[in-house]
C-alpha positions as CSV (number, residue, x, y, z in Angstrom):
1,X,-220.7,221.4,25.1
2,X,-223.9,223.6,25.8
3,X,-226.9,222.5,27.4
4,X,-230.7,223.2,26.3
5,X,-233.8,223.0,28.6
6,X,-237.1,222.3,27.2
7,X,-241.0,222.0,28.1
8,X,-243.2,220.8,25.9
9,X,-246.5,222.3,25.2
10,X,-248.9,219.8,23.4
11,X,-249.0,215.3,23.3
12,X,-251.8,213.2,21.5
13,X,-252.2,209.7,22.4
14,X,-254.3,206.6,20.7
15,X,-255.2,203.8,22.3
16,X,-256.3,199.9,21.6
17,X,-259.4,197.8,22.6
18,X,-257.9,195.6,25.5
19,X,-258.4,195.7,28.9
20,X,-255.6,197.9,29.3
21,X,-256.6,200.4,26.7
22,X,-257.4,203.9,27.7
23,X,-259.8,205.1,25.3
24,X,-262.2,206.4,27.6
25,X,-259.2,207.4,29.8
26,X,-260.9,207.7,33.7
27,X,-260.0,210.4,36.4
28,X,-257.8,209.1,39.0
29,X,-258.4,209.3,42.5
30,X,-256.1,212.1,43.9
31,X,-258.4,213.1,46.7
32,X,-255.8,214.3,49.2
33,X,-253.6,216.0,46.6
34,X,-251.9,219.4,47.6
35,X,-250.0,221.8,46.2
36,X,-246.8,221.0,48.4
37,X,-248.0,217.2,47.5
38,X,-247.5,217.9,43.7
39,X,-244.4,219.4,44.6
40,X,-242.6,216.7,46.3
41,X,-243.8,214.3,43.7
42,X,-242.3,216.9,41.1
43,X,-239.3,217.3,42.9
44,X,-238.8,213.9,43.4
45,X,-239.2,213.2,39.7
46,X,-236.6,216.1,38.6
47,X,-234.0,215.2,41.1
48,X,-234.4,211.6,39.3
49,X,-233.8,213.1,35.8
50,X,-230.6,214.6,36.6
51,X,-228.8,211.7,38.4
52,X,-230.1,209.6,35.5
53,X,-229.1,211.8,32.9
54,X,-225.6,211.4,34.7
55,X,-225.3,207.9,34.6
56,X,-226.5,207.8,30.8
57,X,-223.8,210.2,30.4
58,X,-220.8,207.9,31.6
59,X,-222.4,204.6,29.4
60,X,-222.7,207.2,26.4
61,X,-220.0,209.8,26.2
62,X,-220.6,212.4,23.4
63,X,-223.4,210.8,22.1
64,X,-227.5,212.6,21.7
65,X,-229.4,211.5,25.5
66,X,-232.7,211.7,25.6
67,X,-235.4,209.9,27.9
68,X,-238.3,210.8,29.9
69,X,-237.8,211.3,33.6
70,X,-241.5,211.0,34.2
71,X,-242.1,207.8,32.4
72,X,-239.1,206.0,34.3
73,X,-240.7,207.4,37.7
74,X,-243.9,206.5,37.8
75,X,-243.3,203.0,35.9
76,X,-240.6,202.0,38.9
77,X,-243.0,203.9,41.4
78,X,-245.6,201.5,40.3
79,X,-243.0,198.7,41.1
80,X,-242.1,200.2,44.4
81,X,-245.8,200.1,45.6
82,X,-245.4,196.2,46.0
83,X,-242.0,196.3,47.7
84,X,-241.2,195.5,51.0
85,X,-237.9,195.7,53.2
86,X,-234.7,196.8,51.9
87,X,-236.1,196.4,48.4
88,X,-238.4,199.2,49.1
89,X,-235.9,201.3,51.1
90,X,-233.5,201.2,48.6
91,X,-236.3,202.4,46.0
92,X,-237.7,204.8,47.4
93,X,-234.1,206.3,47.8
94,X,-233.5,205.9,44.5
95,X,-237.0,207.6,43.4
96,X,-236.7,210.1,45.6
97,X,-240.5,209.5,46.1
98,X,-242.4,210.3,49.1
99,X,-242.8,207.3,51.9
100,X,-246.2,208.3,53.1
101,X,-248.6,206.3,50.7
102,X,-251.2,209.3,51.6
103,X,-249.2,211.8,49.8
104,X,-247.7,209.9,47.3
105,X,-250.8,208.2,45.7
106,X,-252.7,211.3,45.4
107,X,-250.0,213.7,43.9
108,X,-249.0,210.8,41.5
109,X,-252.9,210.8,40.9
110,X,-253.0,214.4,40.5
111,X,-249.9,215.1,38.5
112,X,-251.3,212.4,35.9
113,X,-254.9,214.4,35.8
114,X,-252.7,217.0,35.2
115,X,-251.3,215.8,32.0
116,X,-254.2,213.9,30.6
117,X,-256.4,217.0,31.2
118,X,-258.7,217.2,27.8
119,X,-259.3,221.0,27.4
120,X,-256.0,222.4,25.6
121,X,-254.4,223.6,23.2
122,X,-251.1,220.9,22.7
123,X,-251.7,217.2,22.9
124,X,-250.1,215.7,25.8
125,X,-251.1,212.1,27.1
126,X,-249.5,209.4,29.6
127,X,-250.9,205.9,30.3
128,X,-249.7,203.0,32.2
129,X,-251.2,199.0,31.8
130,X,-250.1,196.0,33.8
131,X,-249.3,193.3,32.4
132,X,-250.1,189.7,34.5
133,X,-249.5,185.8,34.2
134,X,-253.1,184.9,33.7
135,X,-252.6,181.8,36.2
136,X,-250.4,184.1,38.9
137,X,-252.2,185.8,42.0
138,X,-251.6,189.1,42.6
139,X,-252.5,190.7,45.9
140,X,-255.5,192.4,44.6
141,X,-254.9,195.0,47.4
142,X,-251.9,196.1,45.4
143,X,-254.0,195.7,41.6
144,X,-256.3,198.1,42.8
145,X,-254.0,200.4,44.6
146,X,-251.7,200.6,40.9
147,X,-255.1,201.1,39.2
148,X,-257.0,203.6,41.2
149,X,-253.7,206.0,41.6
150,X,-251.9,205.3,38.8
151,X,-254.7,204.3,36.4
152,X,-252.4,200.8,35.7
153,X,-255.2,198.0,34.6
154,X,-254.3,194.6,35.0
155,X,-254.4,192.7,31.8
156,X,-254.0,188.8,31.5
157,X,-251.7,187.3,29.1
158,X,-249.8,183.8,29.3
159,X,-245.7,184.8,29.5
160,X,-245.5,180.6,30.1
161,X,-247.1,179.0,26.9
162,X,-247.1,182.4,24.5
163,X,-244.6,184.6,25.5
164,X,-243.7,186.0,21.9
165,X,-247.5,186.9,21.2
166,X,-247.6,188.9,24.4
167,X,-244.5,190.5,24.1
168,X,-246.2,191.7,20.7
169,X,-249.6,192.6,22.4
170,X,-247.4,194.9,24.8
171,X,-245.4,196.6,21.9
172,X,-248.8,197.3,20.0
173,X,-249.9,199.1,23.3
174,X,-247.0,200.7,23.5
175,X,-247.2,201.7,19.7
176,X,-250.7,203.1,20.5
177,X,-250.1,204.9,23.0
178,X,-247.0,206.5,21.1
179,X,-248.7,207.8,17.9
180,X,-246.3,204.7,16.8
181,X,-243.2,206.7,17.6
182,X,-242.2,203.9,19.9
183,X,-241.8,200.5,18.5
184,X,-240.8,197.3,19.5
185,X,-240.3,198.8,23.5
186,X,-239.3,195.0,24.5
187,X,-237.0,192.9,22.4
188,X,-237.2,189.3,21.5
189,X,-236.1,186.8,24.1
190,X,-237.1,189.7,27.0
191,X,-239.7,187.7,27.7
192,X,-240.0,184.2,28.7
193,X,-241.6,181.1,30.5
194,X,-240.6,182.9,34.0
195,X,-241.7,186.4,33.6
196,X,-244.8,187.1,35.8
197,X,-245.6,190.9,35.2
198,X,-245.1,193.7,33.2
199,X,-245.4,197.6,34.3
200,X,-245.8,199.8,31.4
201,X,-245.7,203.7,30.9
202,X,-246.6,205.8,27.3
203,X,-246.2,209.2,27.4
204,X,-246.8,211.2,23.6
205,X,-246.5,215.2,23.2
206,X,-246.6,217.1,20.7
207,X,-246.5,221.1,20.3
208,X,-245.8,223.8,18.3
209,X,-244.3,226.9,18.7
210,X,-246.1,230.0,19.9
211,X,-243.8,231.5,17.1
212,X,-242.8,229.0,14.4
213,X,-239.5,229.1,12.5
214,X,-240.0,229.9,8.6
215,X,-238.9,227.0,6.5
216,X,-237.6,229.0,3.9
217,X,-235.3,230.5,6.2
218,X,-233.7,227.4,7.6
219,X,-230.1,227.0,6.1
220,X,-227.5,224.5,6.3
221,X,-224.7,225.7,8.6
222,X,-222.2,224.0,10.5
223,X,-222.7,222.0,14.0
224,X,-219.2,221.6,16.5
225,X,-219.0,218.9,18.0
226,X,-217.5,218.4,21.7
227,X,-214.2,216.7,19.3
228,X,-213.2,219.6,17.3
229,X,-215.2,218.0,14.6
230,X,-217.9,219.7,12.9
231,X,-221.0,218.6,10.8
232,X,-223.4,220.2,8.5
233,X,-227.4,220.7,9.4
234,X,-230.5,222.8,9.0
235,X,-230.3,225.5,11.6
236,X,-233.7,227.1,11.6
237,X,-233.5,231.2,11.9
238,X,-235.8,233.8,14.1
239,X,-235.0,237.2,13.6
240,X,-236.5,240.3,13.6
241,X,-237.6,243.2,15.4
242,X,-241.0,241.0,16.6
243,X,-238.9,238.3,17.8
244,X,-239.2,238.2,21.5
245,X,-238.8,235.6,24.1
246,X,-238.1,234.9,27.7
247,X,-234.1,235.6,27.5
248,X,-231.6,235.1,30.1
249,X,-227.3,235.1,29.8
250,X,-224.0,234.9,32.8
251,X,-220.6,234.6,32.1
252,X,-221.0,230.7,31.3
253,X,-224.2,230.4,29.5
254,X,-227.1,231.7,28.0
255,X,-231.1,230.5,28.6
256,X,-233.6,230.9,26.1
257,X,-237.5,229.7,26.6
258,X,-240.0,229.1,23.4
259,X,-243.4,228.7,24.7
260,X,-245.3,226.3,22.9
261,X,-249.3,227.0,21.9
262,X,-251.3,227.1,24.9
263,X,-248.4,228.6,26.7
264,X,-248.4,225.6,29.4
265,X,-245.2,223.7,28.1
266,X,-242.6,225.5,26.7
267,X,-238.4,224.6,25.7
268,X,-235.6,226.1,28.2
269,X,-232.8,225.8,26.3
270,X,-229.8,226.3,28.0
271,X,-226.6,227.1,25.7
272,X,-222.9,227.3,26.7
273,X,-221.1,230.2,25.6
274,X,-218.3,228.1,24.8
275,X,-218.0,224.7,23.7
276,X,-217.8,223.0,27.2
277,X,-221.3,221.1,27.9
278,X,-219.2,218.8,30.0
279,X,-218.7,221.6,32.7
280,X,-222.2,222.6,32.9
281,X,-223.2,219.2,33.0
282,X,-220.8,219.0,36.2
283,X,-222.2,221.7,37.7
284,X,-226.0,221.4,36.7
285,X,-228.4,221.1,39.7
286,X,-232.2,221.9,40.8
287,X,-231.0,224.8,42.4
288,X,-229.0,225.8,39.5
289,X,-231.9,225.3,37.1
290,X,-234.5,227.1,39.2
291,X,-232.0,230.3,39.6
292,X,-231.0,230.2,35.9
293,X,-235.1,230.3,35.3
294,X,-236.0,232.8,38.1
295,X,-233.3,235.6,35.5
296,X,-235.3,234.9,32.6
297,X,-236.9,238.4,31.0
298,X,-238.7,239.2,27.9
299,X,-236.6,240.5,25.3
300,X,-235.6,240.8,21.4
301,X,-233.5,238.2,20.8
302,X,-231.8,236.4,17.2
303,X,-232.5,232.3,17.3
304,X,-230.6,230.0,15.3
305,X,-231.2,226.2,16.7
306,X,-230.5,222.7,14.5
307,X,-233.3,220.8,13.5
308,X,-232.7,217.6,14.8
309,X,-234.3,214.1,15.3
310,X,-233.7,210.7,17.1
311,X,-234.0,207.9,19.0
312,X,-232.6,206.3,22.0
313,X,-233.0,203.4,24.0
314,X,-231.9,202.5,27.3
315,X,-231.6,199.1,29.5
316,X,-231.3,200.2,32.6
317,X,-230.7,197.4,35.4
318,X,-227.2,198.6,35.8
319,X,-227.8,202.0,36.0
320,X,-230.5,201.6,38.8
321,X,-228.4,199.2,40.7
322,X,-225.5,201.7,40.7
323,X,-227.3,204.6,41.8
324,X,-228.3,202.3,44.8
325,X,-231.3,199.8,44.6
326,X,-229.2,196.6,43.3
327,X,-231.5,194.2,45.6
328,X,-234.4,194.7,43.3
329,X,-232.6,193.1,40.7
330,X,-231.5,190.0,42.4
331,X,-232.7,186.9,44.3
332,X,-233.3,188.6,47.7
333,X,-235.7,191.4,46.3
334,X,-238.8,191.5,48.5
335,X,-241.6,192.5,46.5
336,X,-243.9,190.4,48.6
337,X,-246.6,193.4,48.9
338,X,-247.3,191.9,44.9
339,X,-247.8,188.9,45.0
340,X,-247.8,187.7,49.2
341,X,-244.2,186.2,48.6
342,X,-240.3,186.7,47.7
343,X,-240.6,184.9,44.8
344,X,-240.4,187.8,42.4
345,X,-237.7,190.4,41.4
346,X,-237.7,193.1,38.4
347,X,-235.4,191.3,35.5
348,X,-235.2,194.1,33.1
349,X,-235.9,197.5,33.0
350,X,-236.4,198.8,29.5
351,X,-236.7,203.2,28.3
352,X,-237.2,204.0,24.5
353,X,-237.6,207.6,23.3
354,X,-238.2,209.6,20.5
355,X,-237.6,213.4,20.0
356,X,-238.2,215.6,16.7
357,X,-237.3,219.3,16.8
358,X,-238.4,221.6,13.9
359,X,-239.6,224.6,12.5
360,X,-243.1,224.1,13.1
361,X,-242.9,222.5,17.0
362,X,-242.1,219.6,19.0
363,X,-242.8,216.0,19.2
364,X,-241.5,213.5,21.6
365,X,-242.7,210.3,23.3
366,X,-241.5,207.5,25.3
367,X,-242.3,204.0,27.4
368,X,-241.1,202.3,30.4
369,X,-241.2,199.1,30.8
370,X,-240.2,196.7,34.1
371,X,-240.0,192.8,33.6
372,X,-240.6,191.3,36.6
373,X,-239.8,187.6,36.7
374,X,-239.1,184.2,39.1
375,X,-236.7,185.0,41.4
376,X,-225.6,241.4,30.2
377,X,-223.3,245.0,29.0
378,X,-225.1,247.7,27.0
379,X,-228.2,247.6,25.0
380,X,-227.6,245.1,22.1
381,X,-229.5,242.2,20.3
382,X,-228.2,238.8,21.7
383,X,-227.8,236.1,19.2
384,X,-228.3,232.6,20.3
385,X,-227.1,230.2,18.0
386,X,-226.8,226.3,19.1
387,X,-223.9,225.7,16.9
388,X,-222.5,223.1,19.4
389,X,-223.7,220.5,22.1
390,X,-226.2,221.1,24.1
391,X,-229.0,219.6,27.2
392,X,-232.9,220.0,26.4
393,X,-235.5,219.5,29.1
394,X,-239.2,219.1,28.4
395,X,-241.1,220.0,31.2
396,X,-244.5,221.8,33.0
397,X,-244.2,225.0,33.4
398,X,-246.2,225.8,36.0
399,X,-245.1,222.9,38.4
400,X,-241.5,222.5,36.7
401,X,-242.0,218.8,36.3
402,X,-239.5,217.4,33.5
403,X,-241.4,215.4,31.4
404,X,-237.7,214.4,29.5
405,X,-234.4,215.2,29.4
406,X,-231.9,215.1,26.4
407,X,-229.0,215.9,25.0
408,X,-227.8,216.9,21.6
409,X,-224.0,216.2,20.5
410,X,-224.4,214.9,16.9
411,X,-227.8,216.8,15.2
412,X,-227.2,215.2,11.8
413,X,-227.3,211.4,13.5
């Protein structure tokens, strides 16, 4: 199988007129922010993605992955700021995130500043809305912690007597906040008379290449498959003496980047030579990534890369539990610093995404949401041609921060 990084360059978001709409989206406090802040946050996050992207991989062998890192981080690290005990020990294990609230809540501030910046040349938004039983009390030390640093408003809906109609008001959000590339976030039944609180991230990009593809180019080739099997799709072609990009290759793989416009974001793609994805993904690692990143150089090189597009959708309480926080899901979770007692405990954790690749750029968006209830040789021209599986990562490019991480094995699904 072969593995593809990329970073997106440009995200657009809409919003709705509730409370929790973010229309005229507010700077979050992240007074205190550093640079080795940012970093432990971004880190953090990308240490996340991989062990995630790990345990997607055993539920969904051979199958397209795709979900954003960042979206899962800060929706849980919203969750974590009103745990207490073993709840939040095992958490903040999990996450990766910093203990000190006075570096975390400022580089979580920062790093969302970051994205929602206006002045650019992609569109590239994140928001995040709380969700509360209108009758419940909530520590309002912890509401206004979640909305000053994390820019999470509290709005009031009745889960008791209406829980259908606010499922709905929390998918249209979601739908907003998506360009309506993610729909229907929480299923039917989700909800119900015991759910006290929902934690919700959006984040929406979209980007287009520095150097776009030329439809009329784009043929229909074949696609292997980690099986043997092979399938036919619309692999886009960039050839030509003015084609130059960051280009990298070793003995196992070869690394391509494709800045998108603005030159912030941009795709690592990260290509097997041979059709084994599974050991790269074995041996894939931060320090791995970074080294791989640190040989890129600017060069002439041939592109061929599938158009693809799809969805995926994740329900995550047993992938959490198994990567070590399992309290949080059951009757002894402690997230006391919520509400002042044990009462509550997360009952589902719920990822969608959405990814389109093609000749003209990039779009991709995706939402969290947590339910808490009741208890090289010579001078040559390389050719890179993703013909076969392959890992994408979306991230910054500046601070590395991986905004999602994916994986195609069937383009044509």
């Amino acid at each position: 199988m072969k593995l593809i990084t990329i970073i997106l360059t440009s995200m657009t978001i809409s919003c709705i007129s509730s409370s929790a709409s973010v229309k005229n989206r507010s700077t979050l406090d992240d007074t205190g922010a550093t640079k080795e802040g940012v970093n432990a946050v971004v880190n953090a996050n990308n240490q996340l993605a991989f062990e995630l992207y790990s345990q997607f991989n055993e539920e969904s062998k051979d199958s397209n992955i795709f979900f954003s890192p960042y979206s899962i981080s800060i929706a849980l690290t919203m969750t974590y700021e009103g745990a207490k005990g073993q709840t939040a020990k095992e958490m903040q294990s999990v996450l990766h995130i910093p203990e000190d609230a006075n570096v975390r809540r400022p580089n979580f501030a920062r790093i969302f500043n970051e994205i929602n910046k206006k002045e650019k040349k992609y569109k590239l938004s994140t928001a995040n809305a709380l969700w509360a039983q209108k009758d419940y009390s909530f520590l309002k030390e912890y509401t206004n912690n979640v909305e000053k640093y994390y820019g999470g408003k509290v709005t009031n809906l009745d889960f008791t007597r209406e829980s259908e109609k606010s499922r709905q008001i929390i998918n249209k959000w979601v739908e907003d906040q998506t360009n309506n590339k993610i729909k229907d976030l929480i299923p039917k039944g989700v909800l119900n008379a015991y759910t006290r609180l929902v934690l919700t991230n959006a984040i929406y990009f979209k980007g287009t290449w520095v150097k776009q593809f030329d439809e009329k180019e784009t043929r229909e080739d074949n696609f292997r498959m980690s099986s043997g099997n092979t399938v036919k799709v619309s692999m886009m072609r960039l050839i030509g003496d003015g084609v130059k990009f960051n280009y990298a290759e070793t003995d196992e793989i070869q690394i391509l980047e494709m800045p998108y416009h603005g030159e912030d974001l941009s795709m690592l793609i990260i290509l097997p030579r041979e059709n084994d994805l599974a050991n790269i993904e074995k041996s894939i690692t931060l320090e791995r990534l970074s080294k791989w990143k640190n040989m890129l150089n600017e060069q002439r090189v041939d592109i061929f890369i599938p158009r693809f597009k799809f969805e995926t959708k994740y329900f995550m309480a047993k992938a959490l539990s198994n990567m070590g926080m399992p309290t949080a899901f059951g009757s002894t979770a402690d997230f006391s610093g919520m509400d002042g007692t044990r009462d509550l405990f997360i009952q589902n954790v719920i990822h969608q995404a959405f990814v389109e690749v093609n000749e003209e750029g990039t779009e991709a968006a995706a939402a969290t949401g947590v339910v808490m209830g009741l208890t090289s040789v010579g001078p040559r021209i390389p050719i890179f041609k993703a013909d076969h599986p392959f890992i994408f990562i979306i991230q910054e490019r500046e601070t590395g921060n991986i905004l999602f991480l994916g994986r195609v094995s069937d383009p044509s699904k």
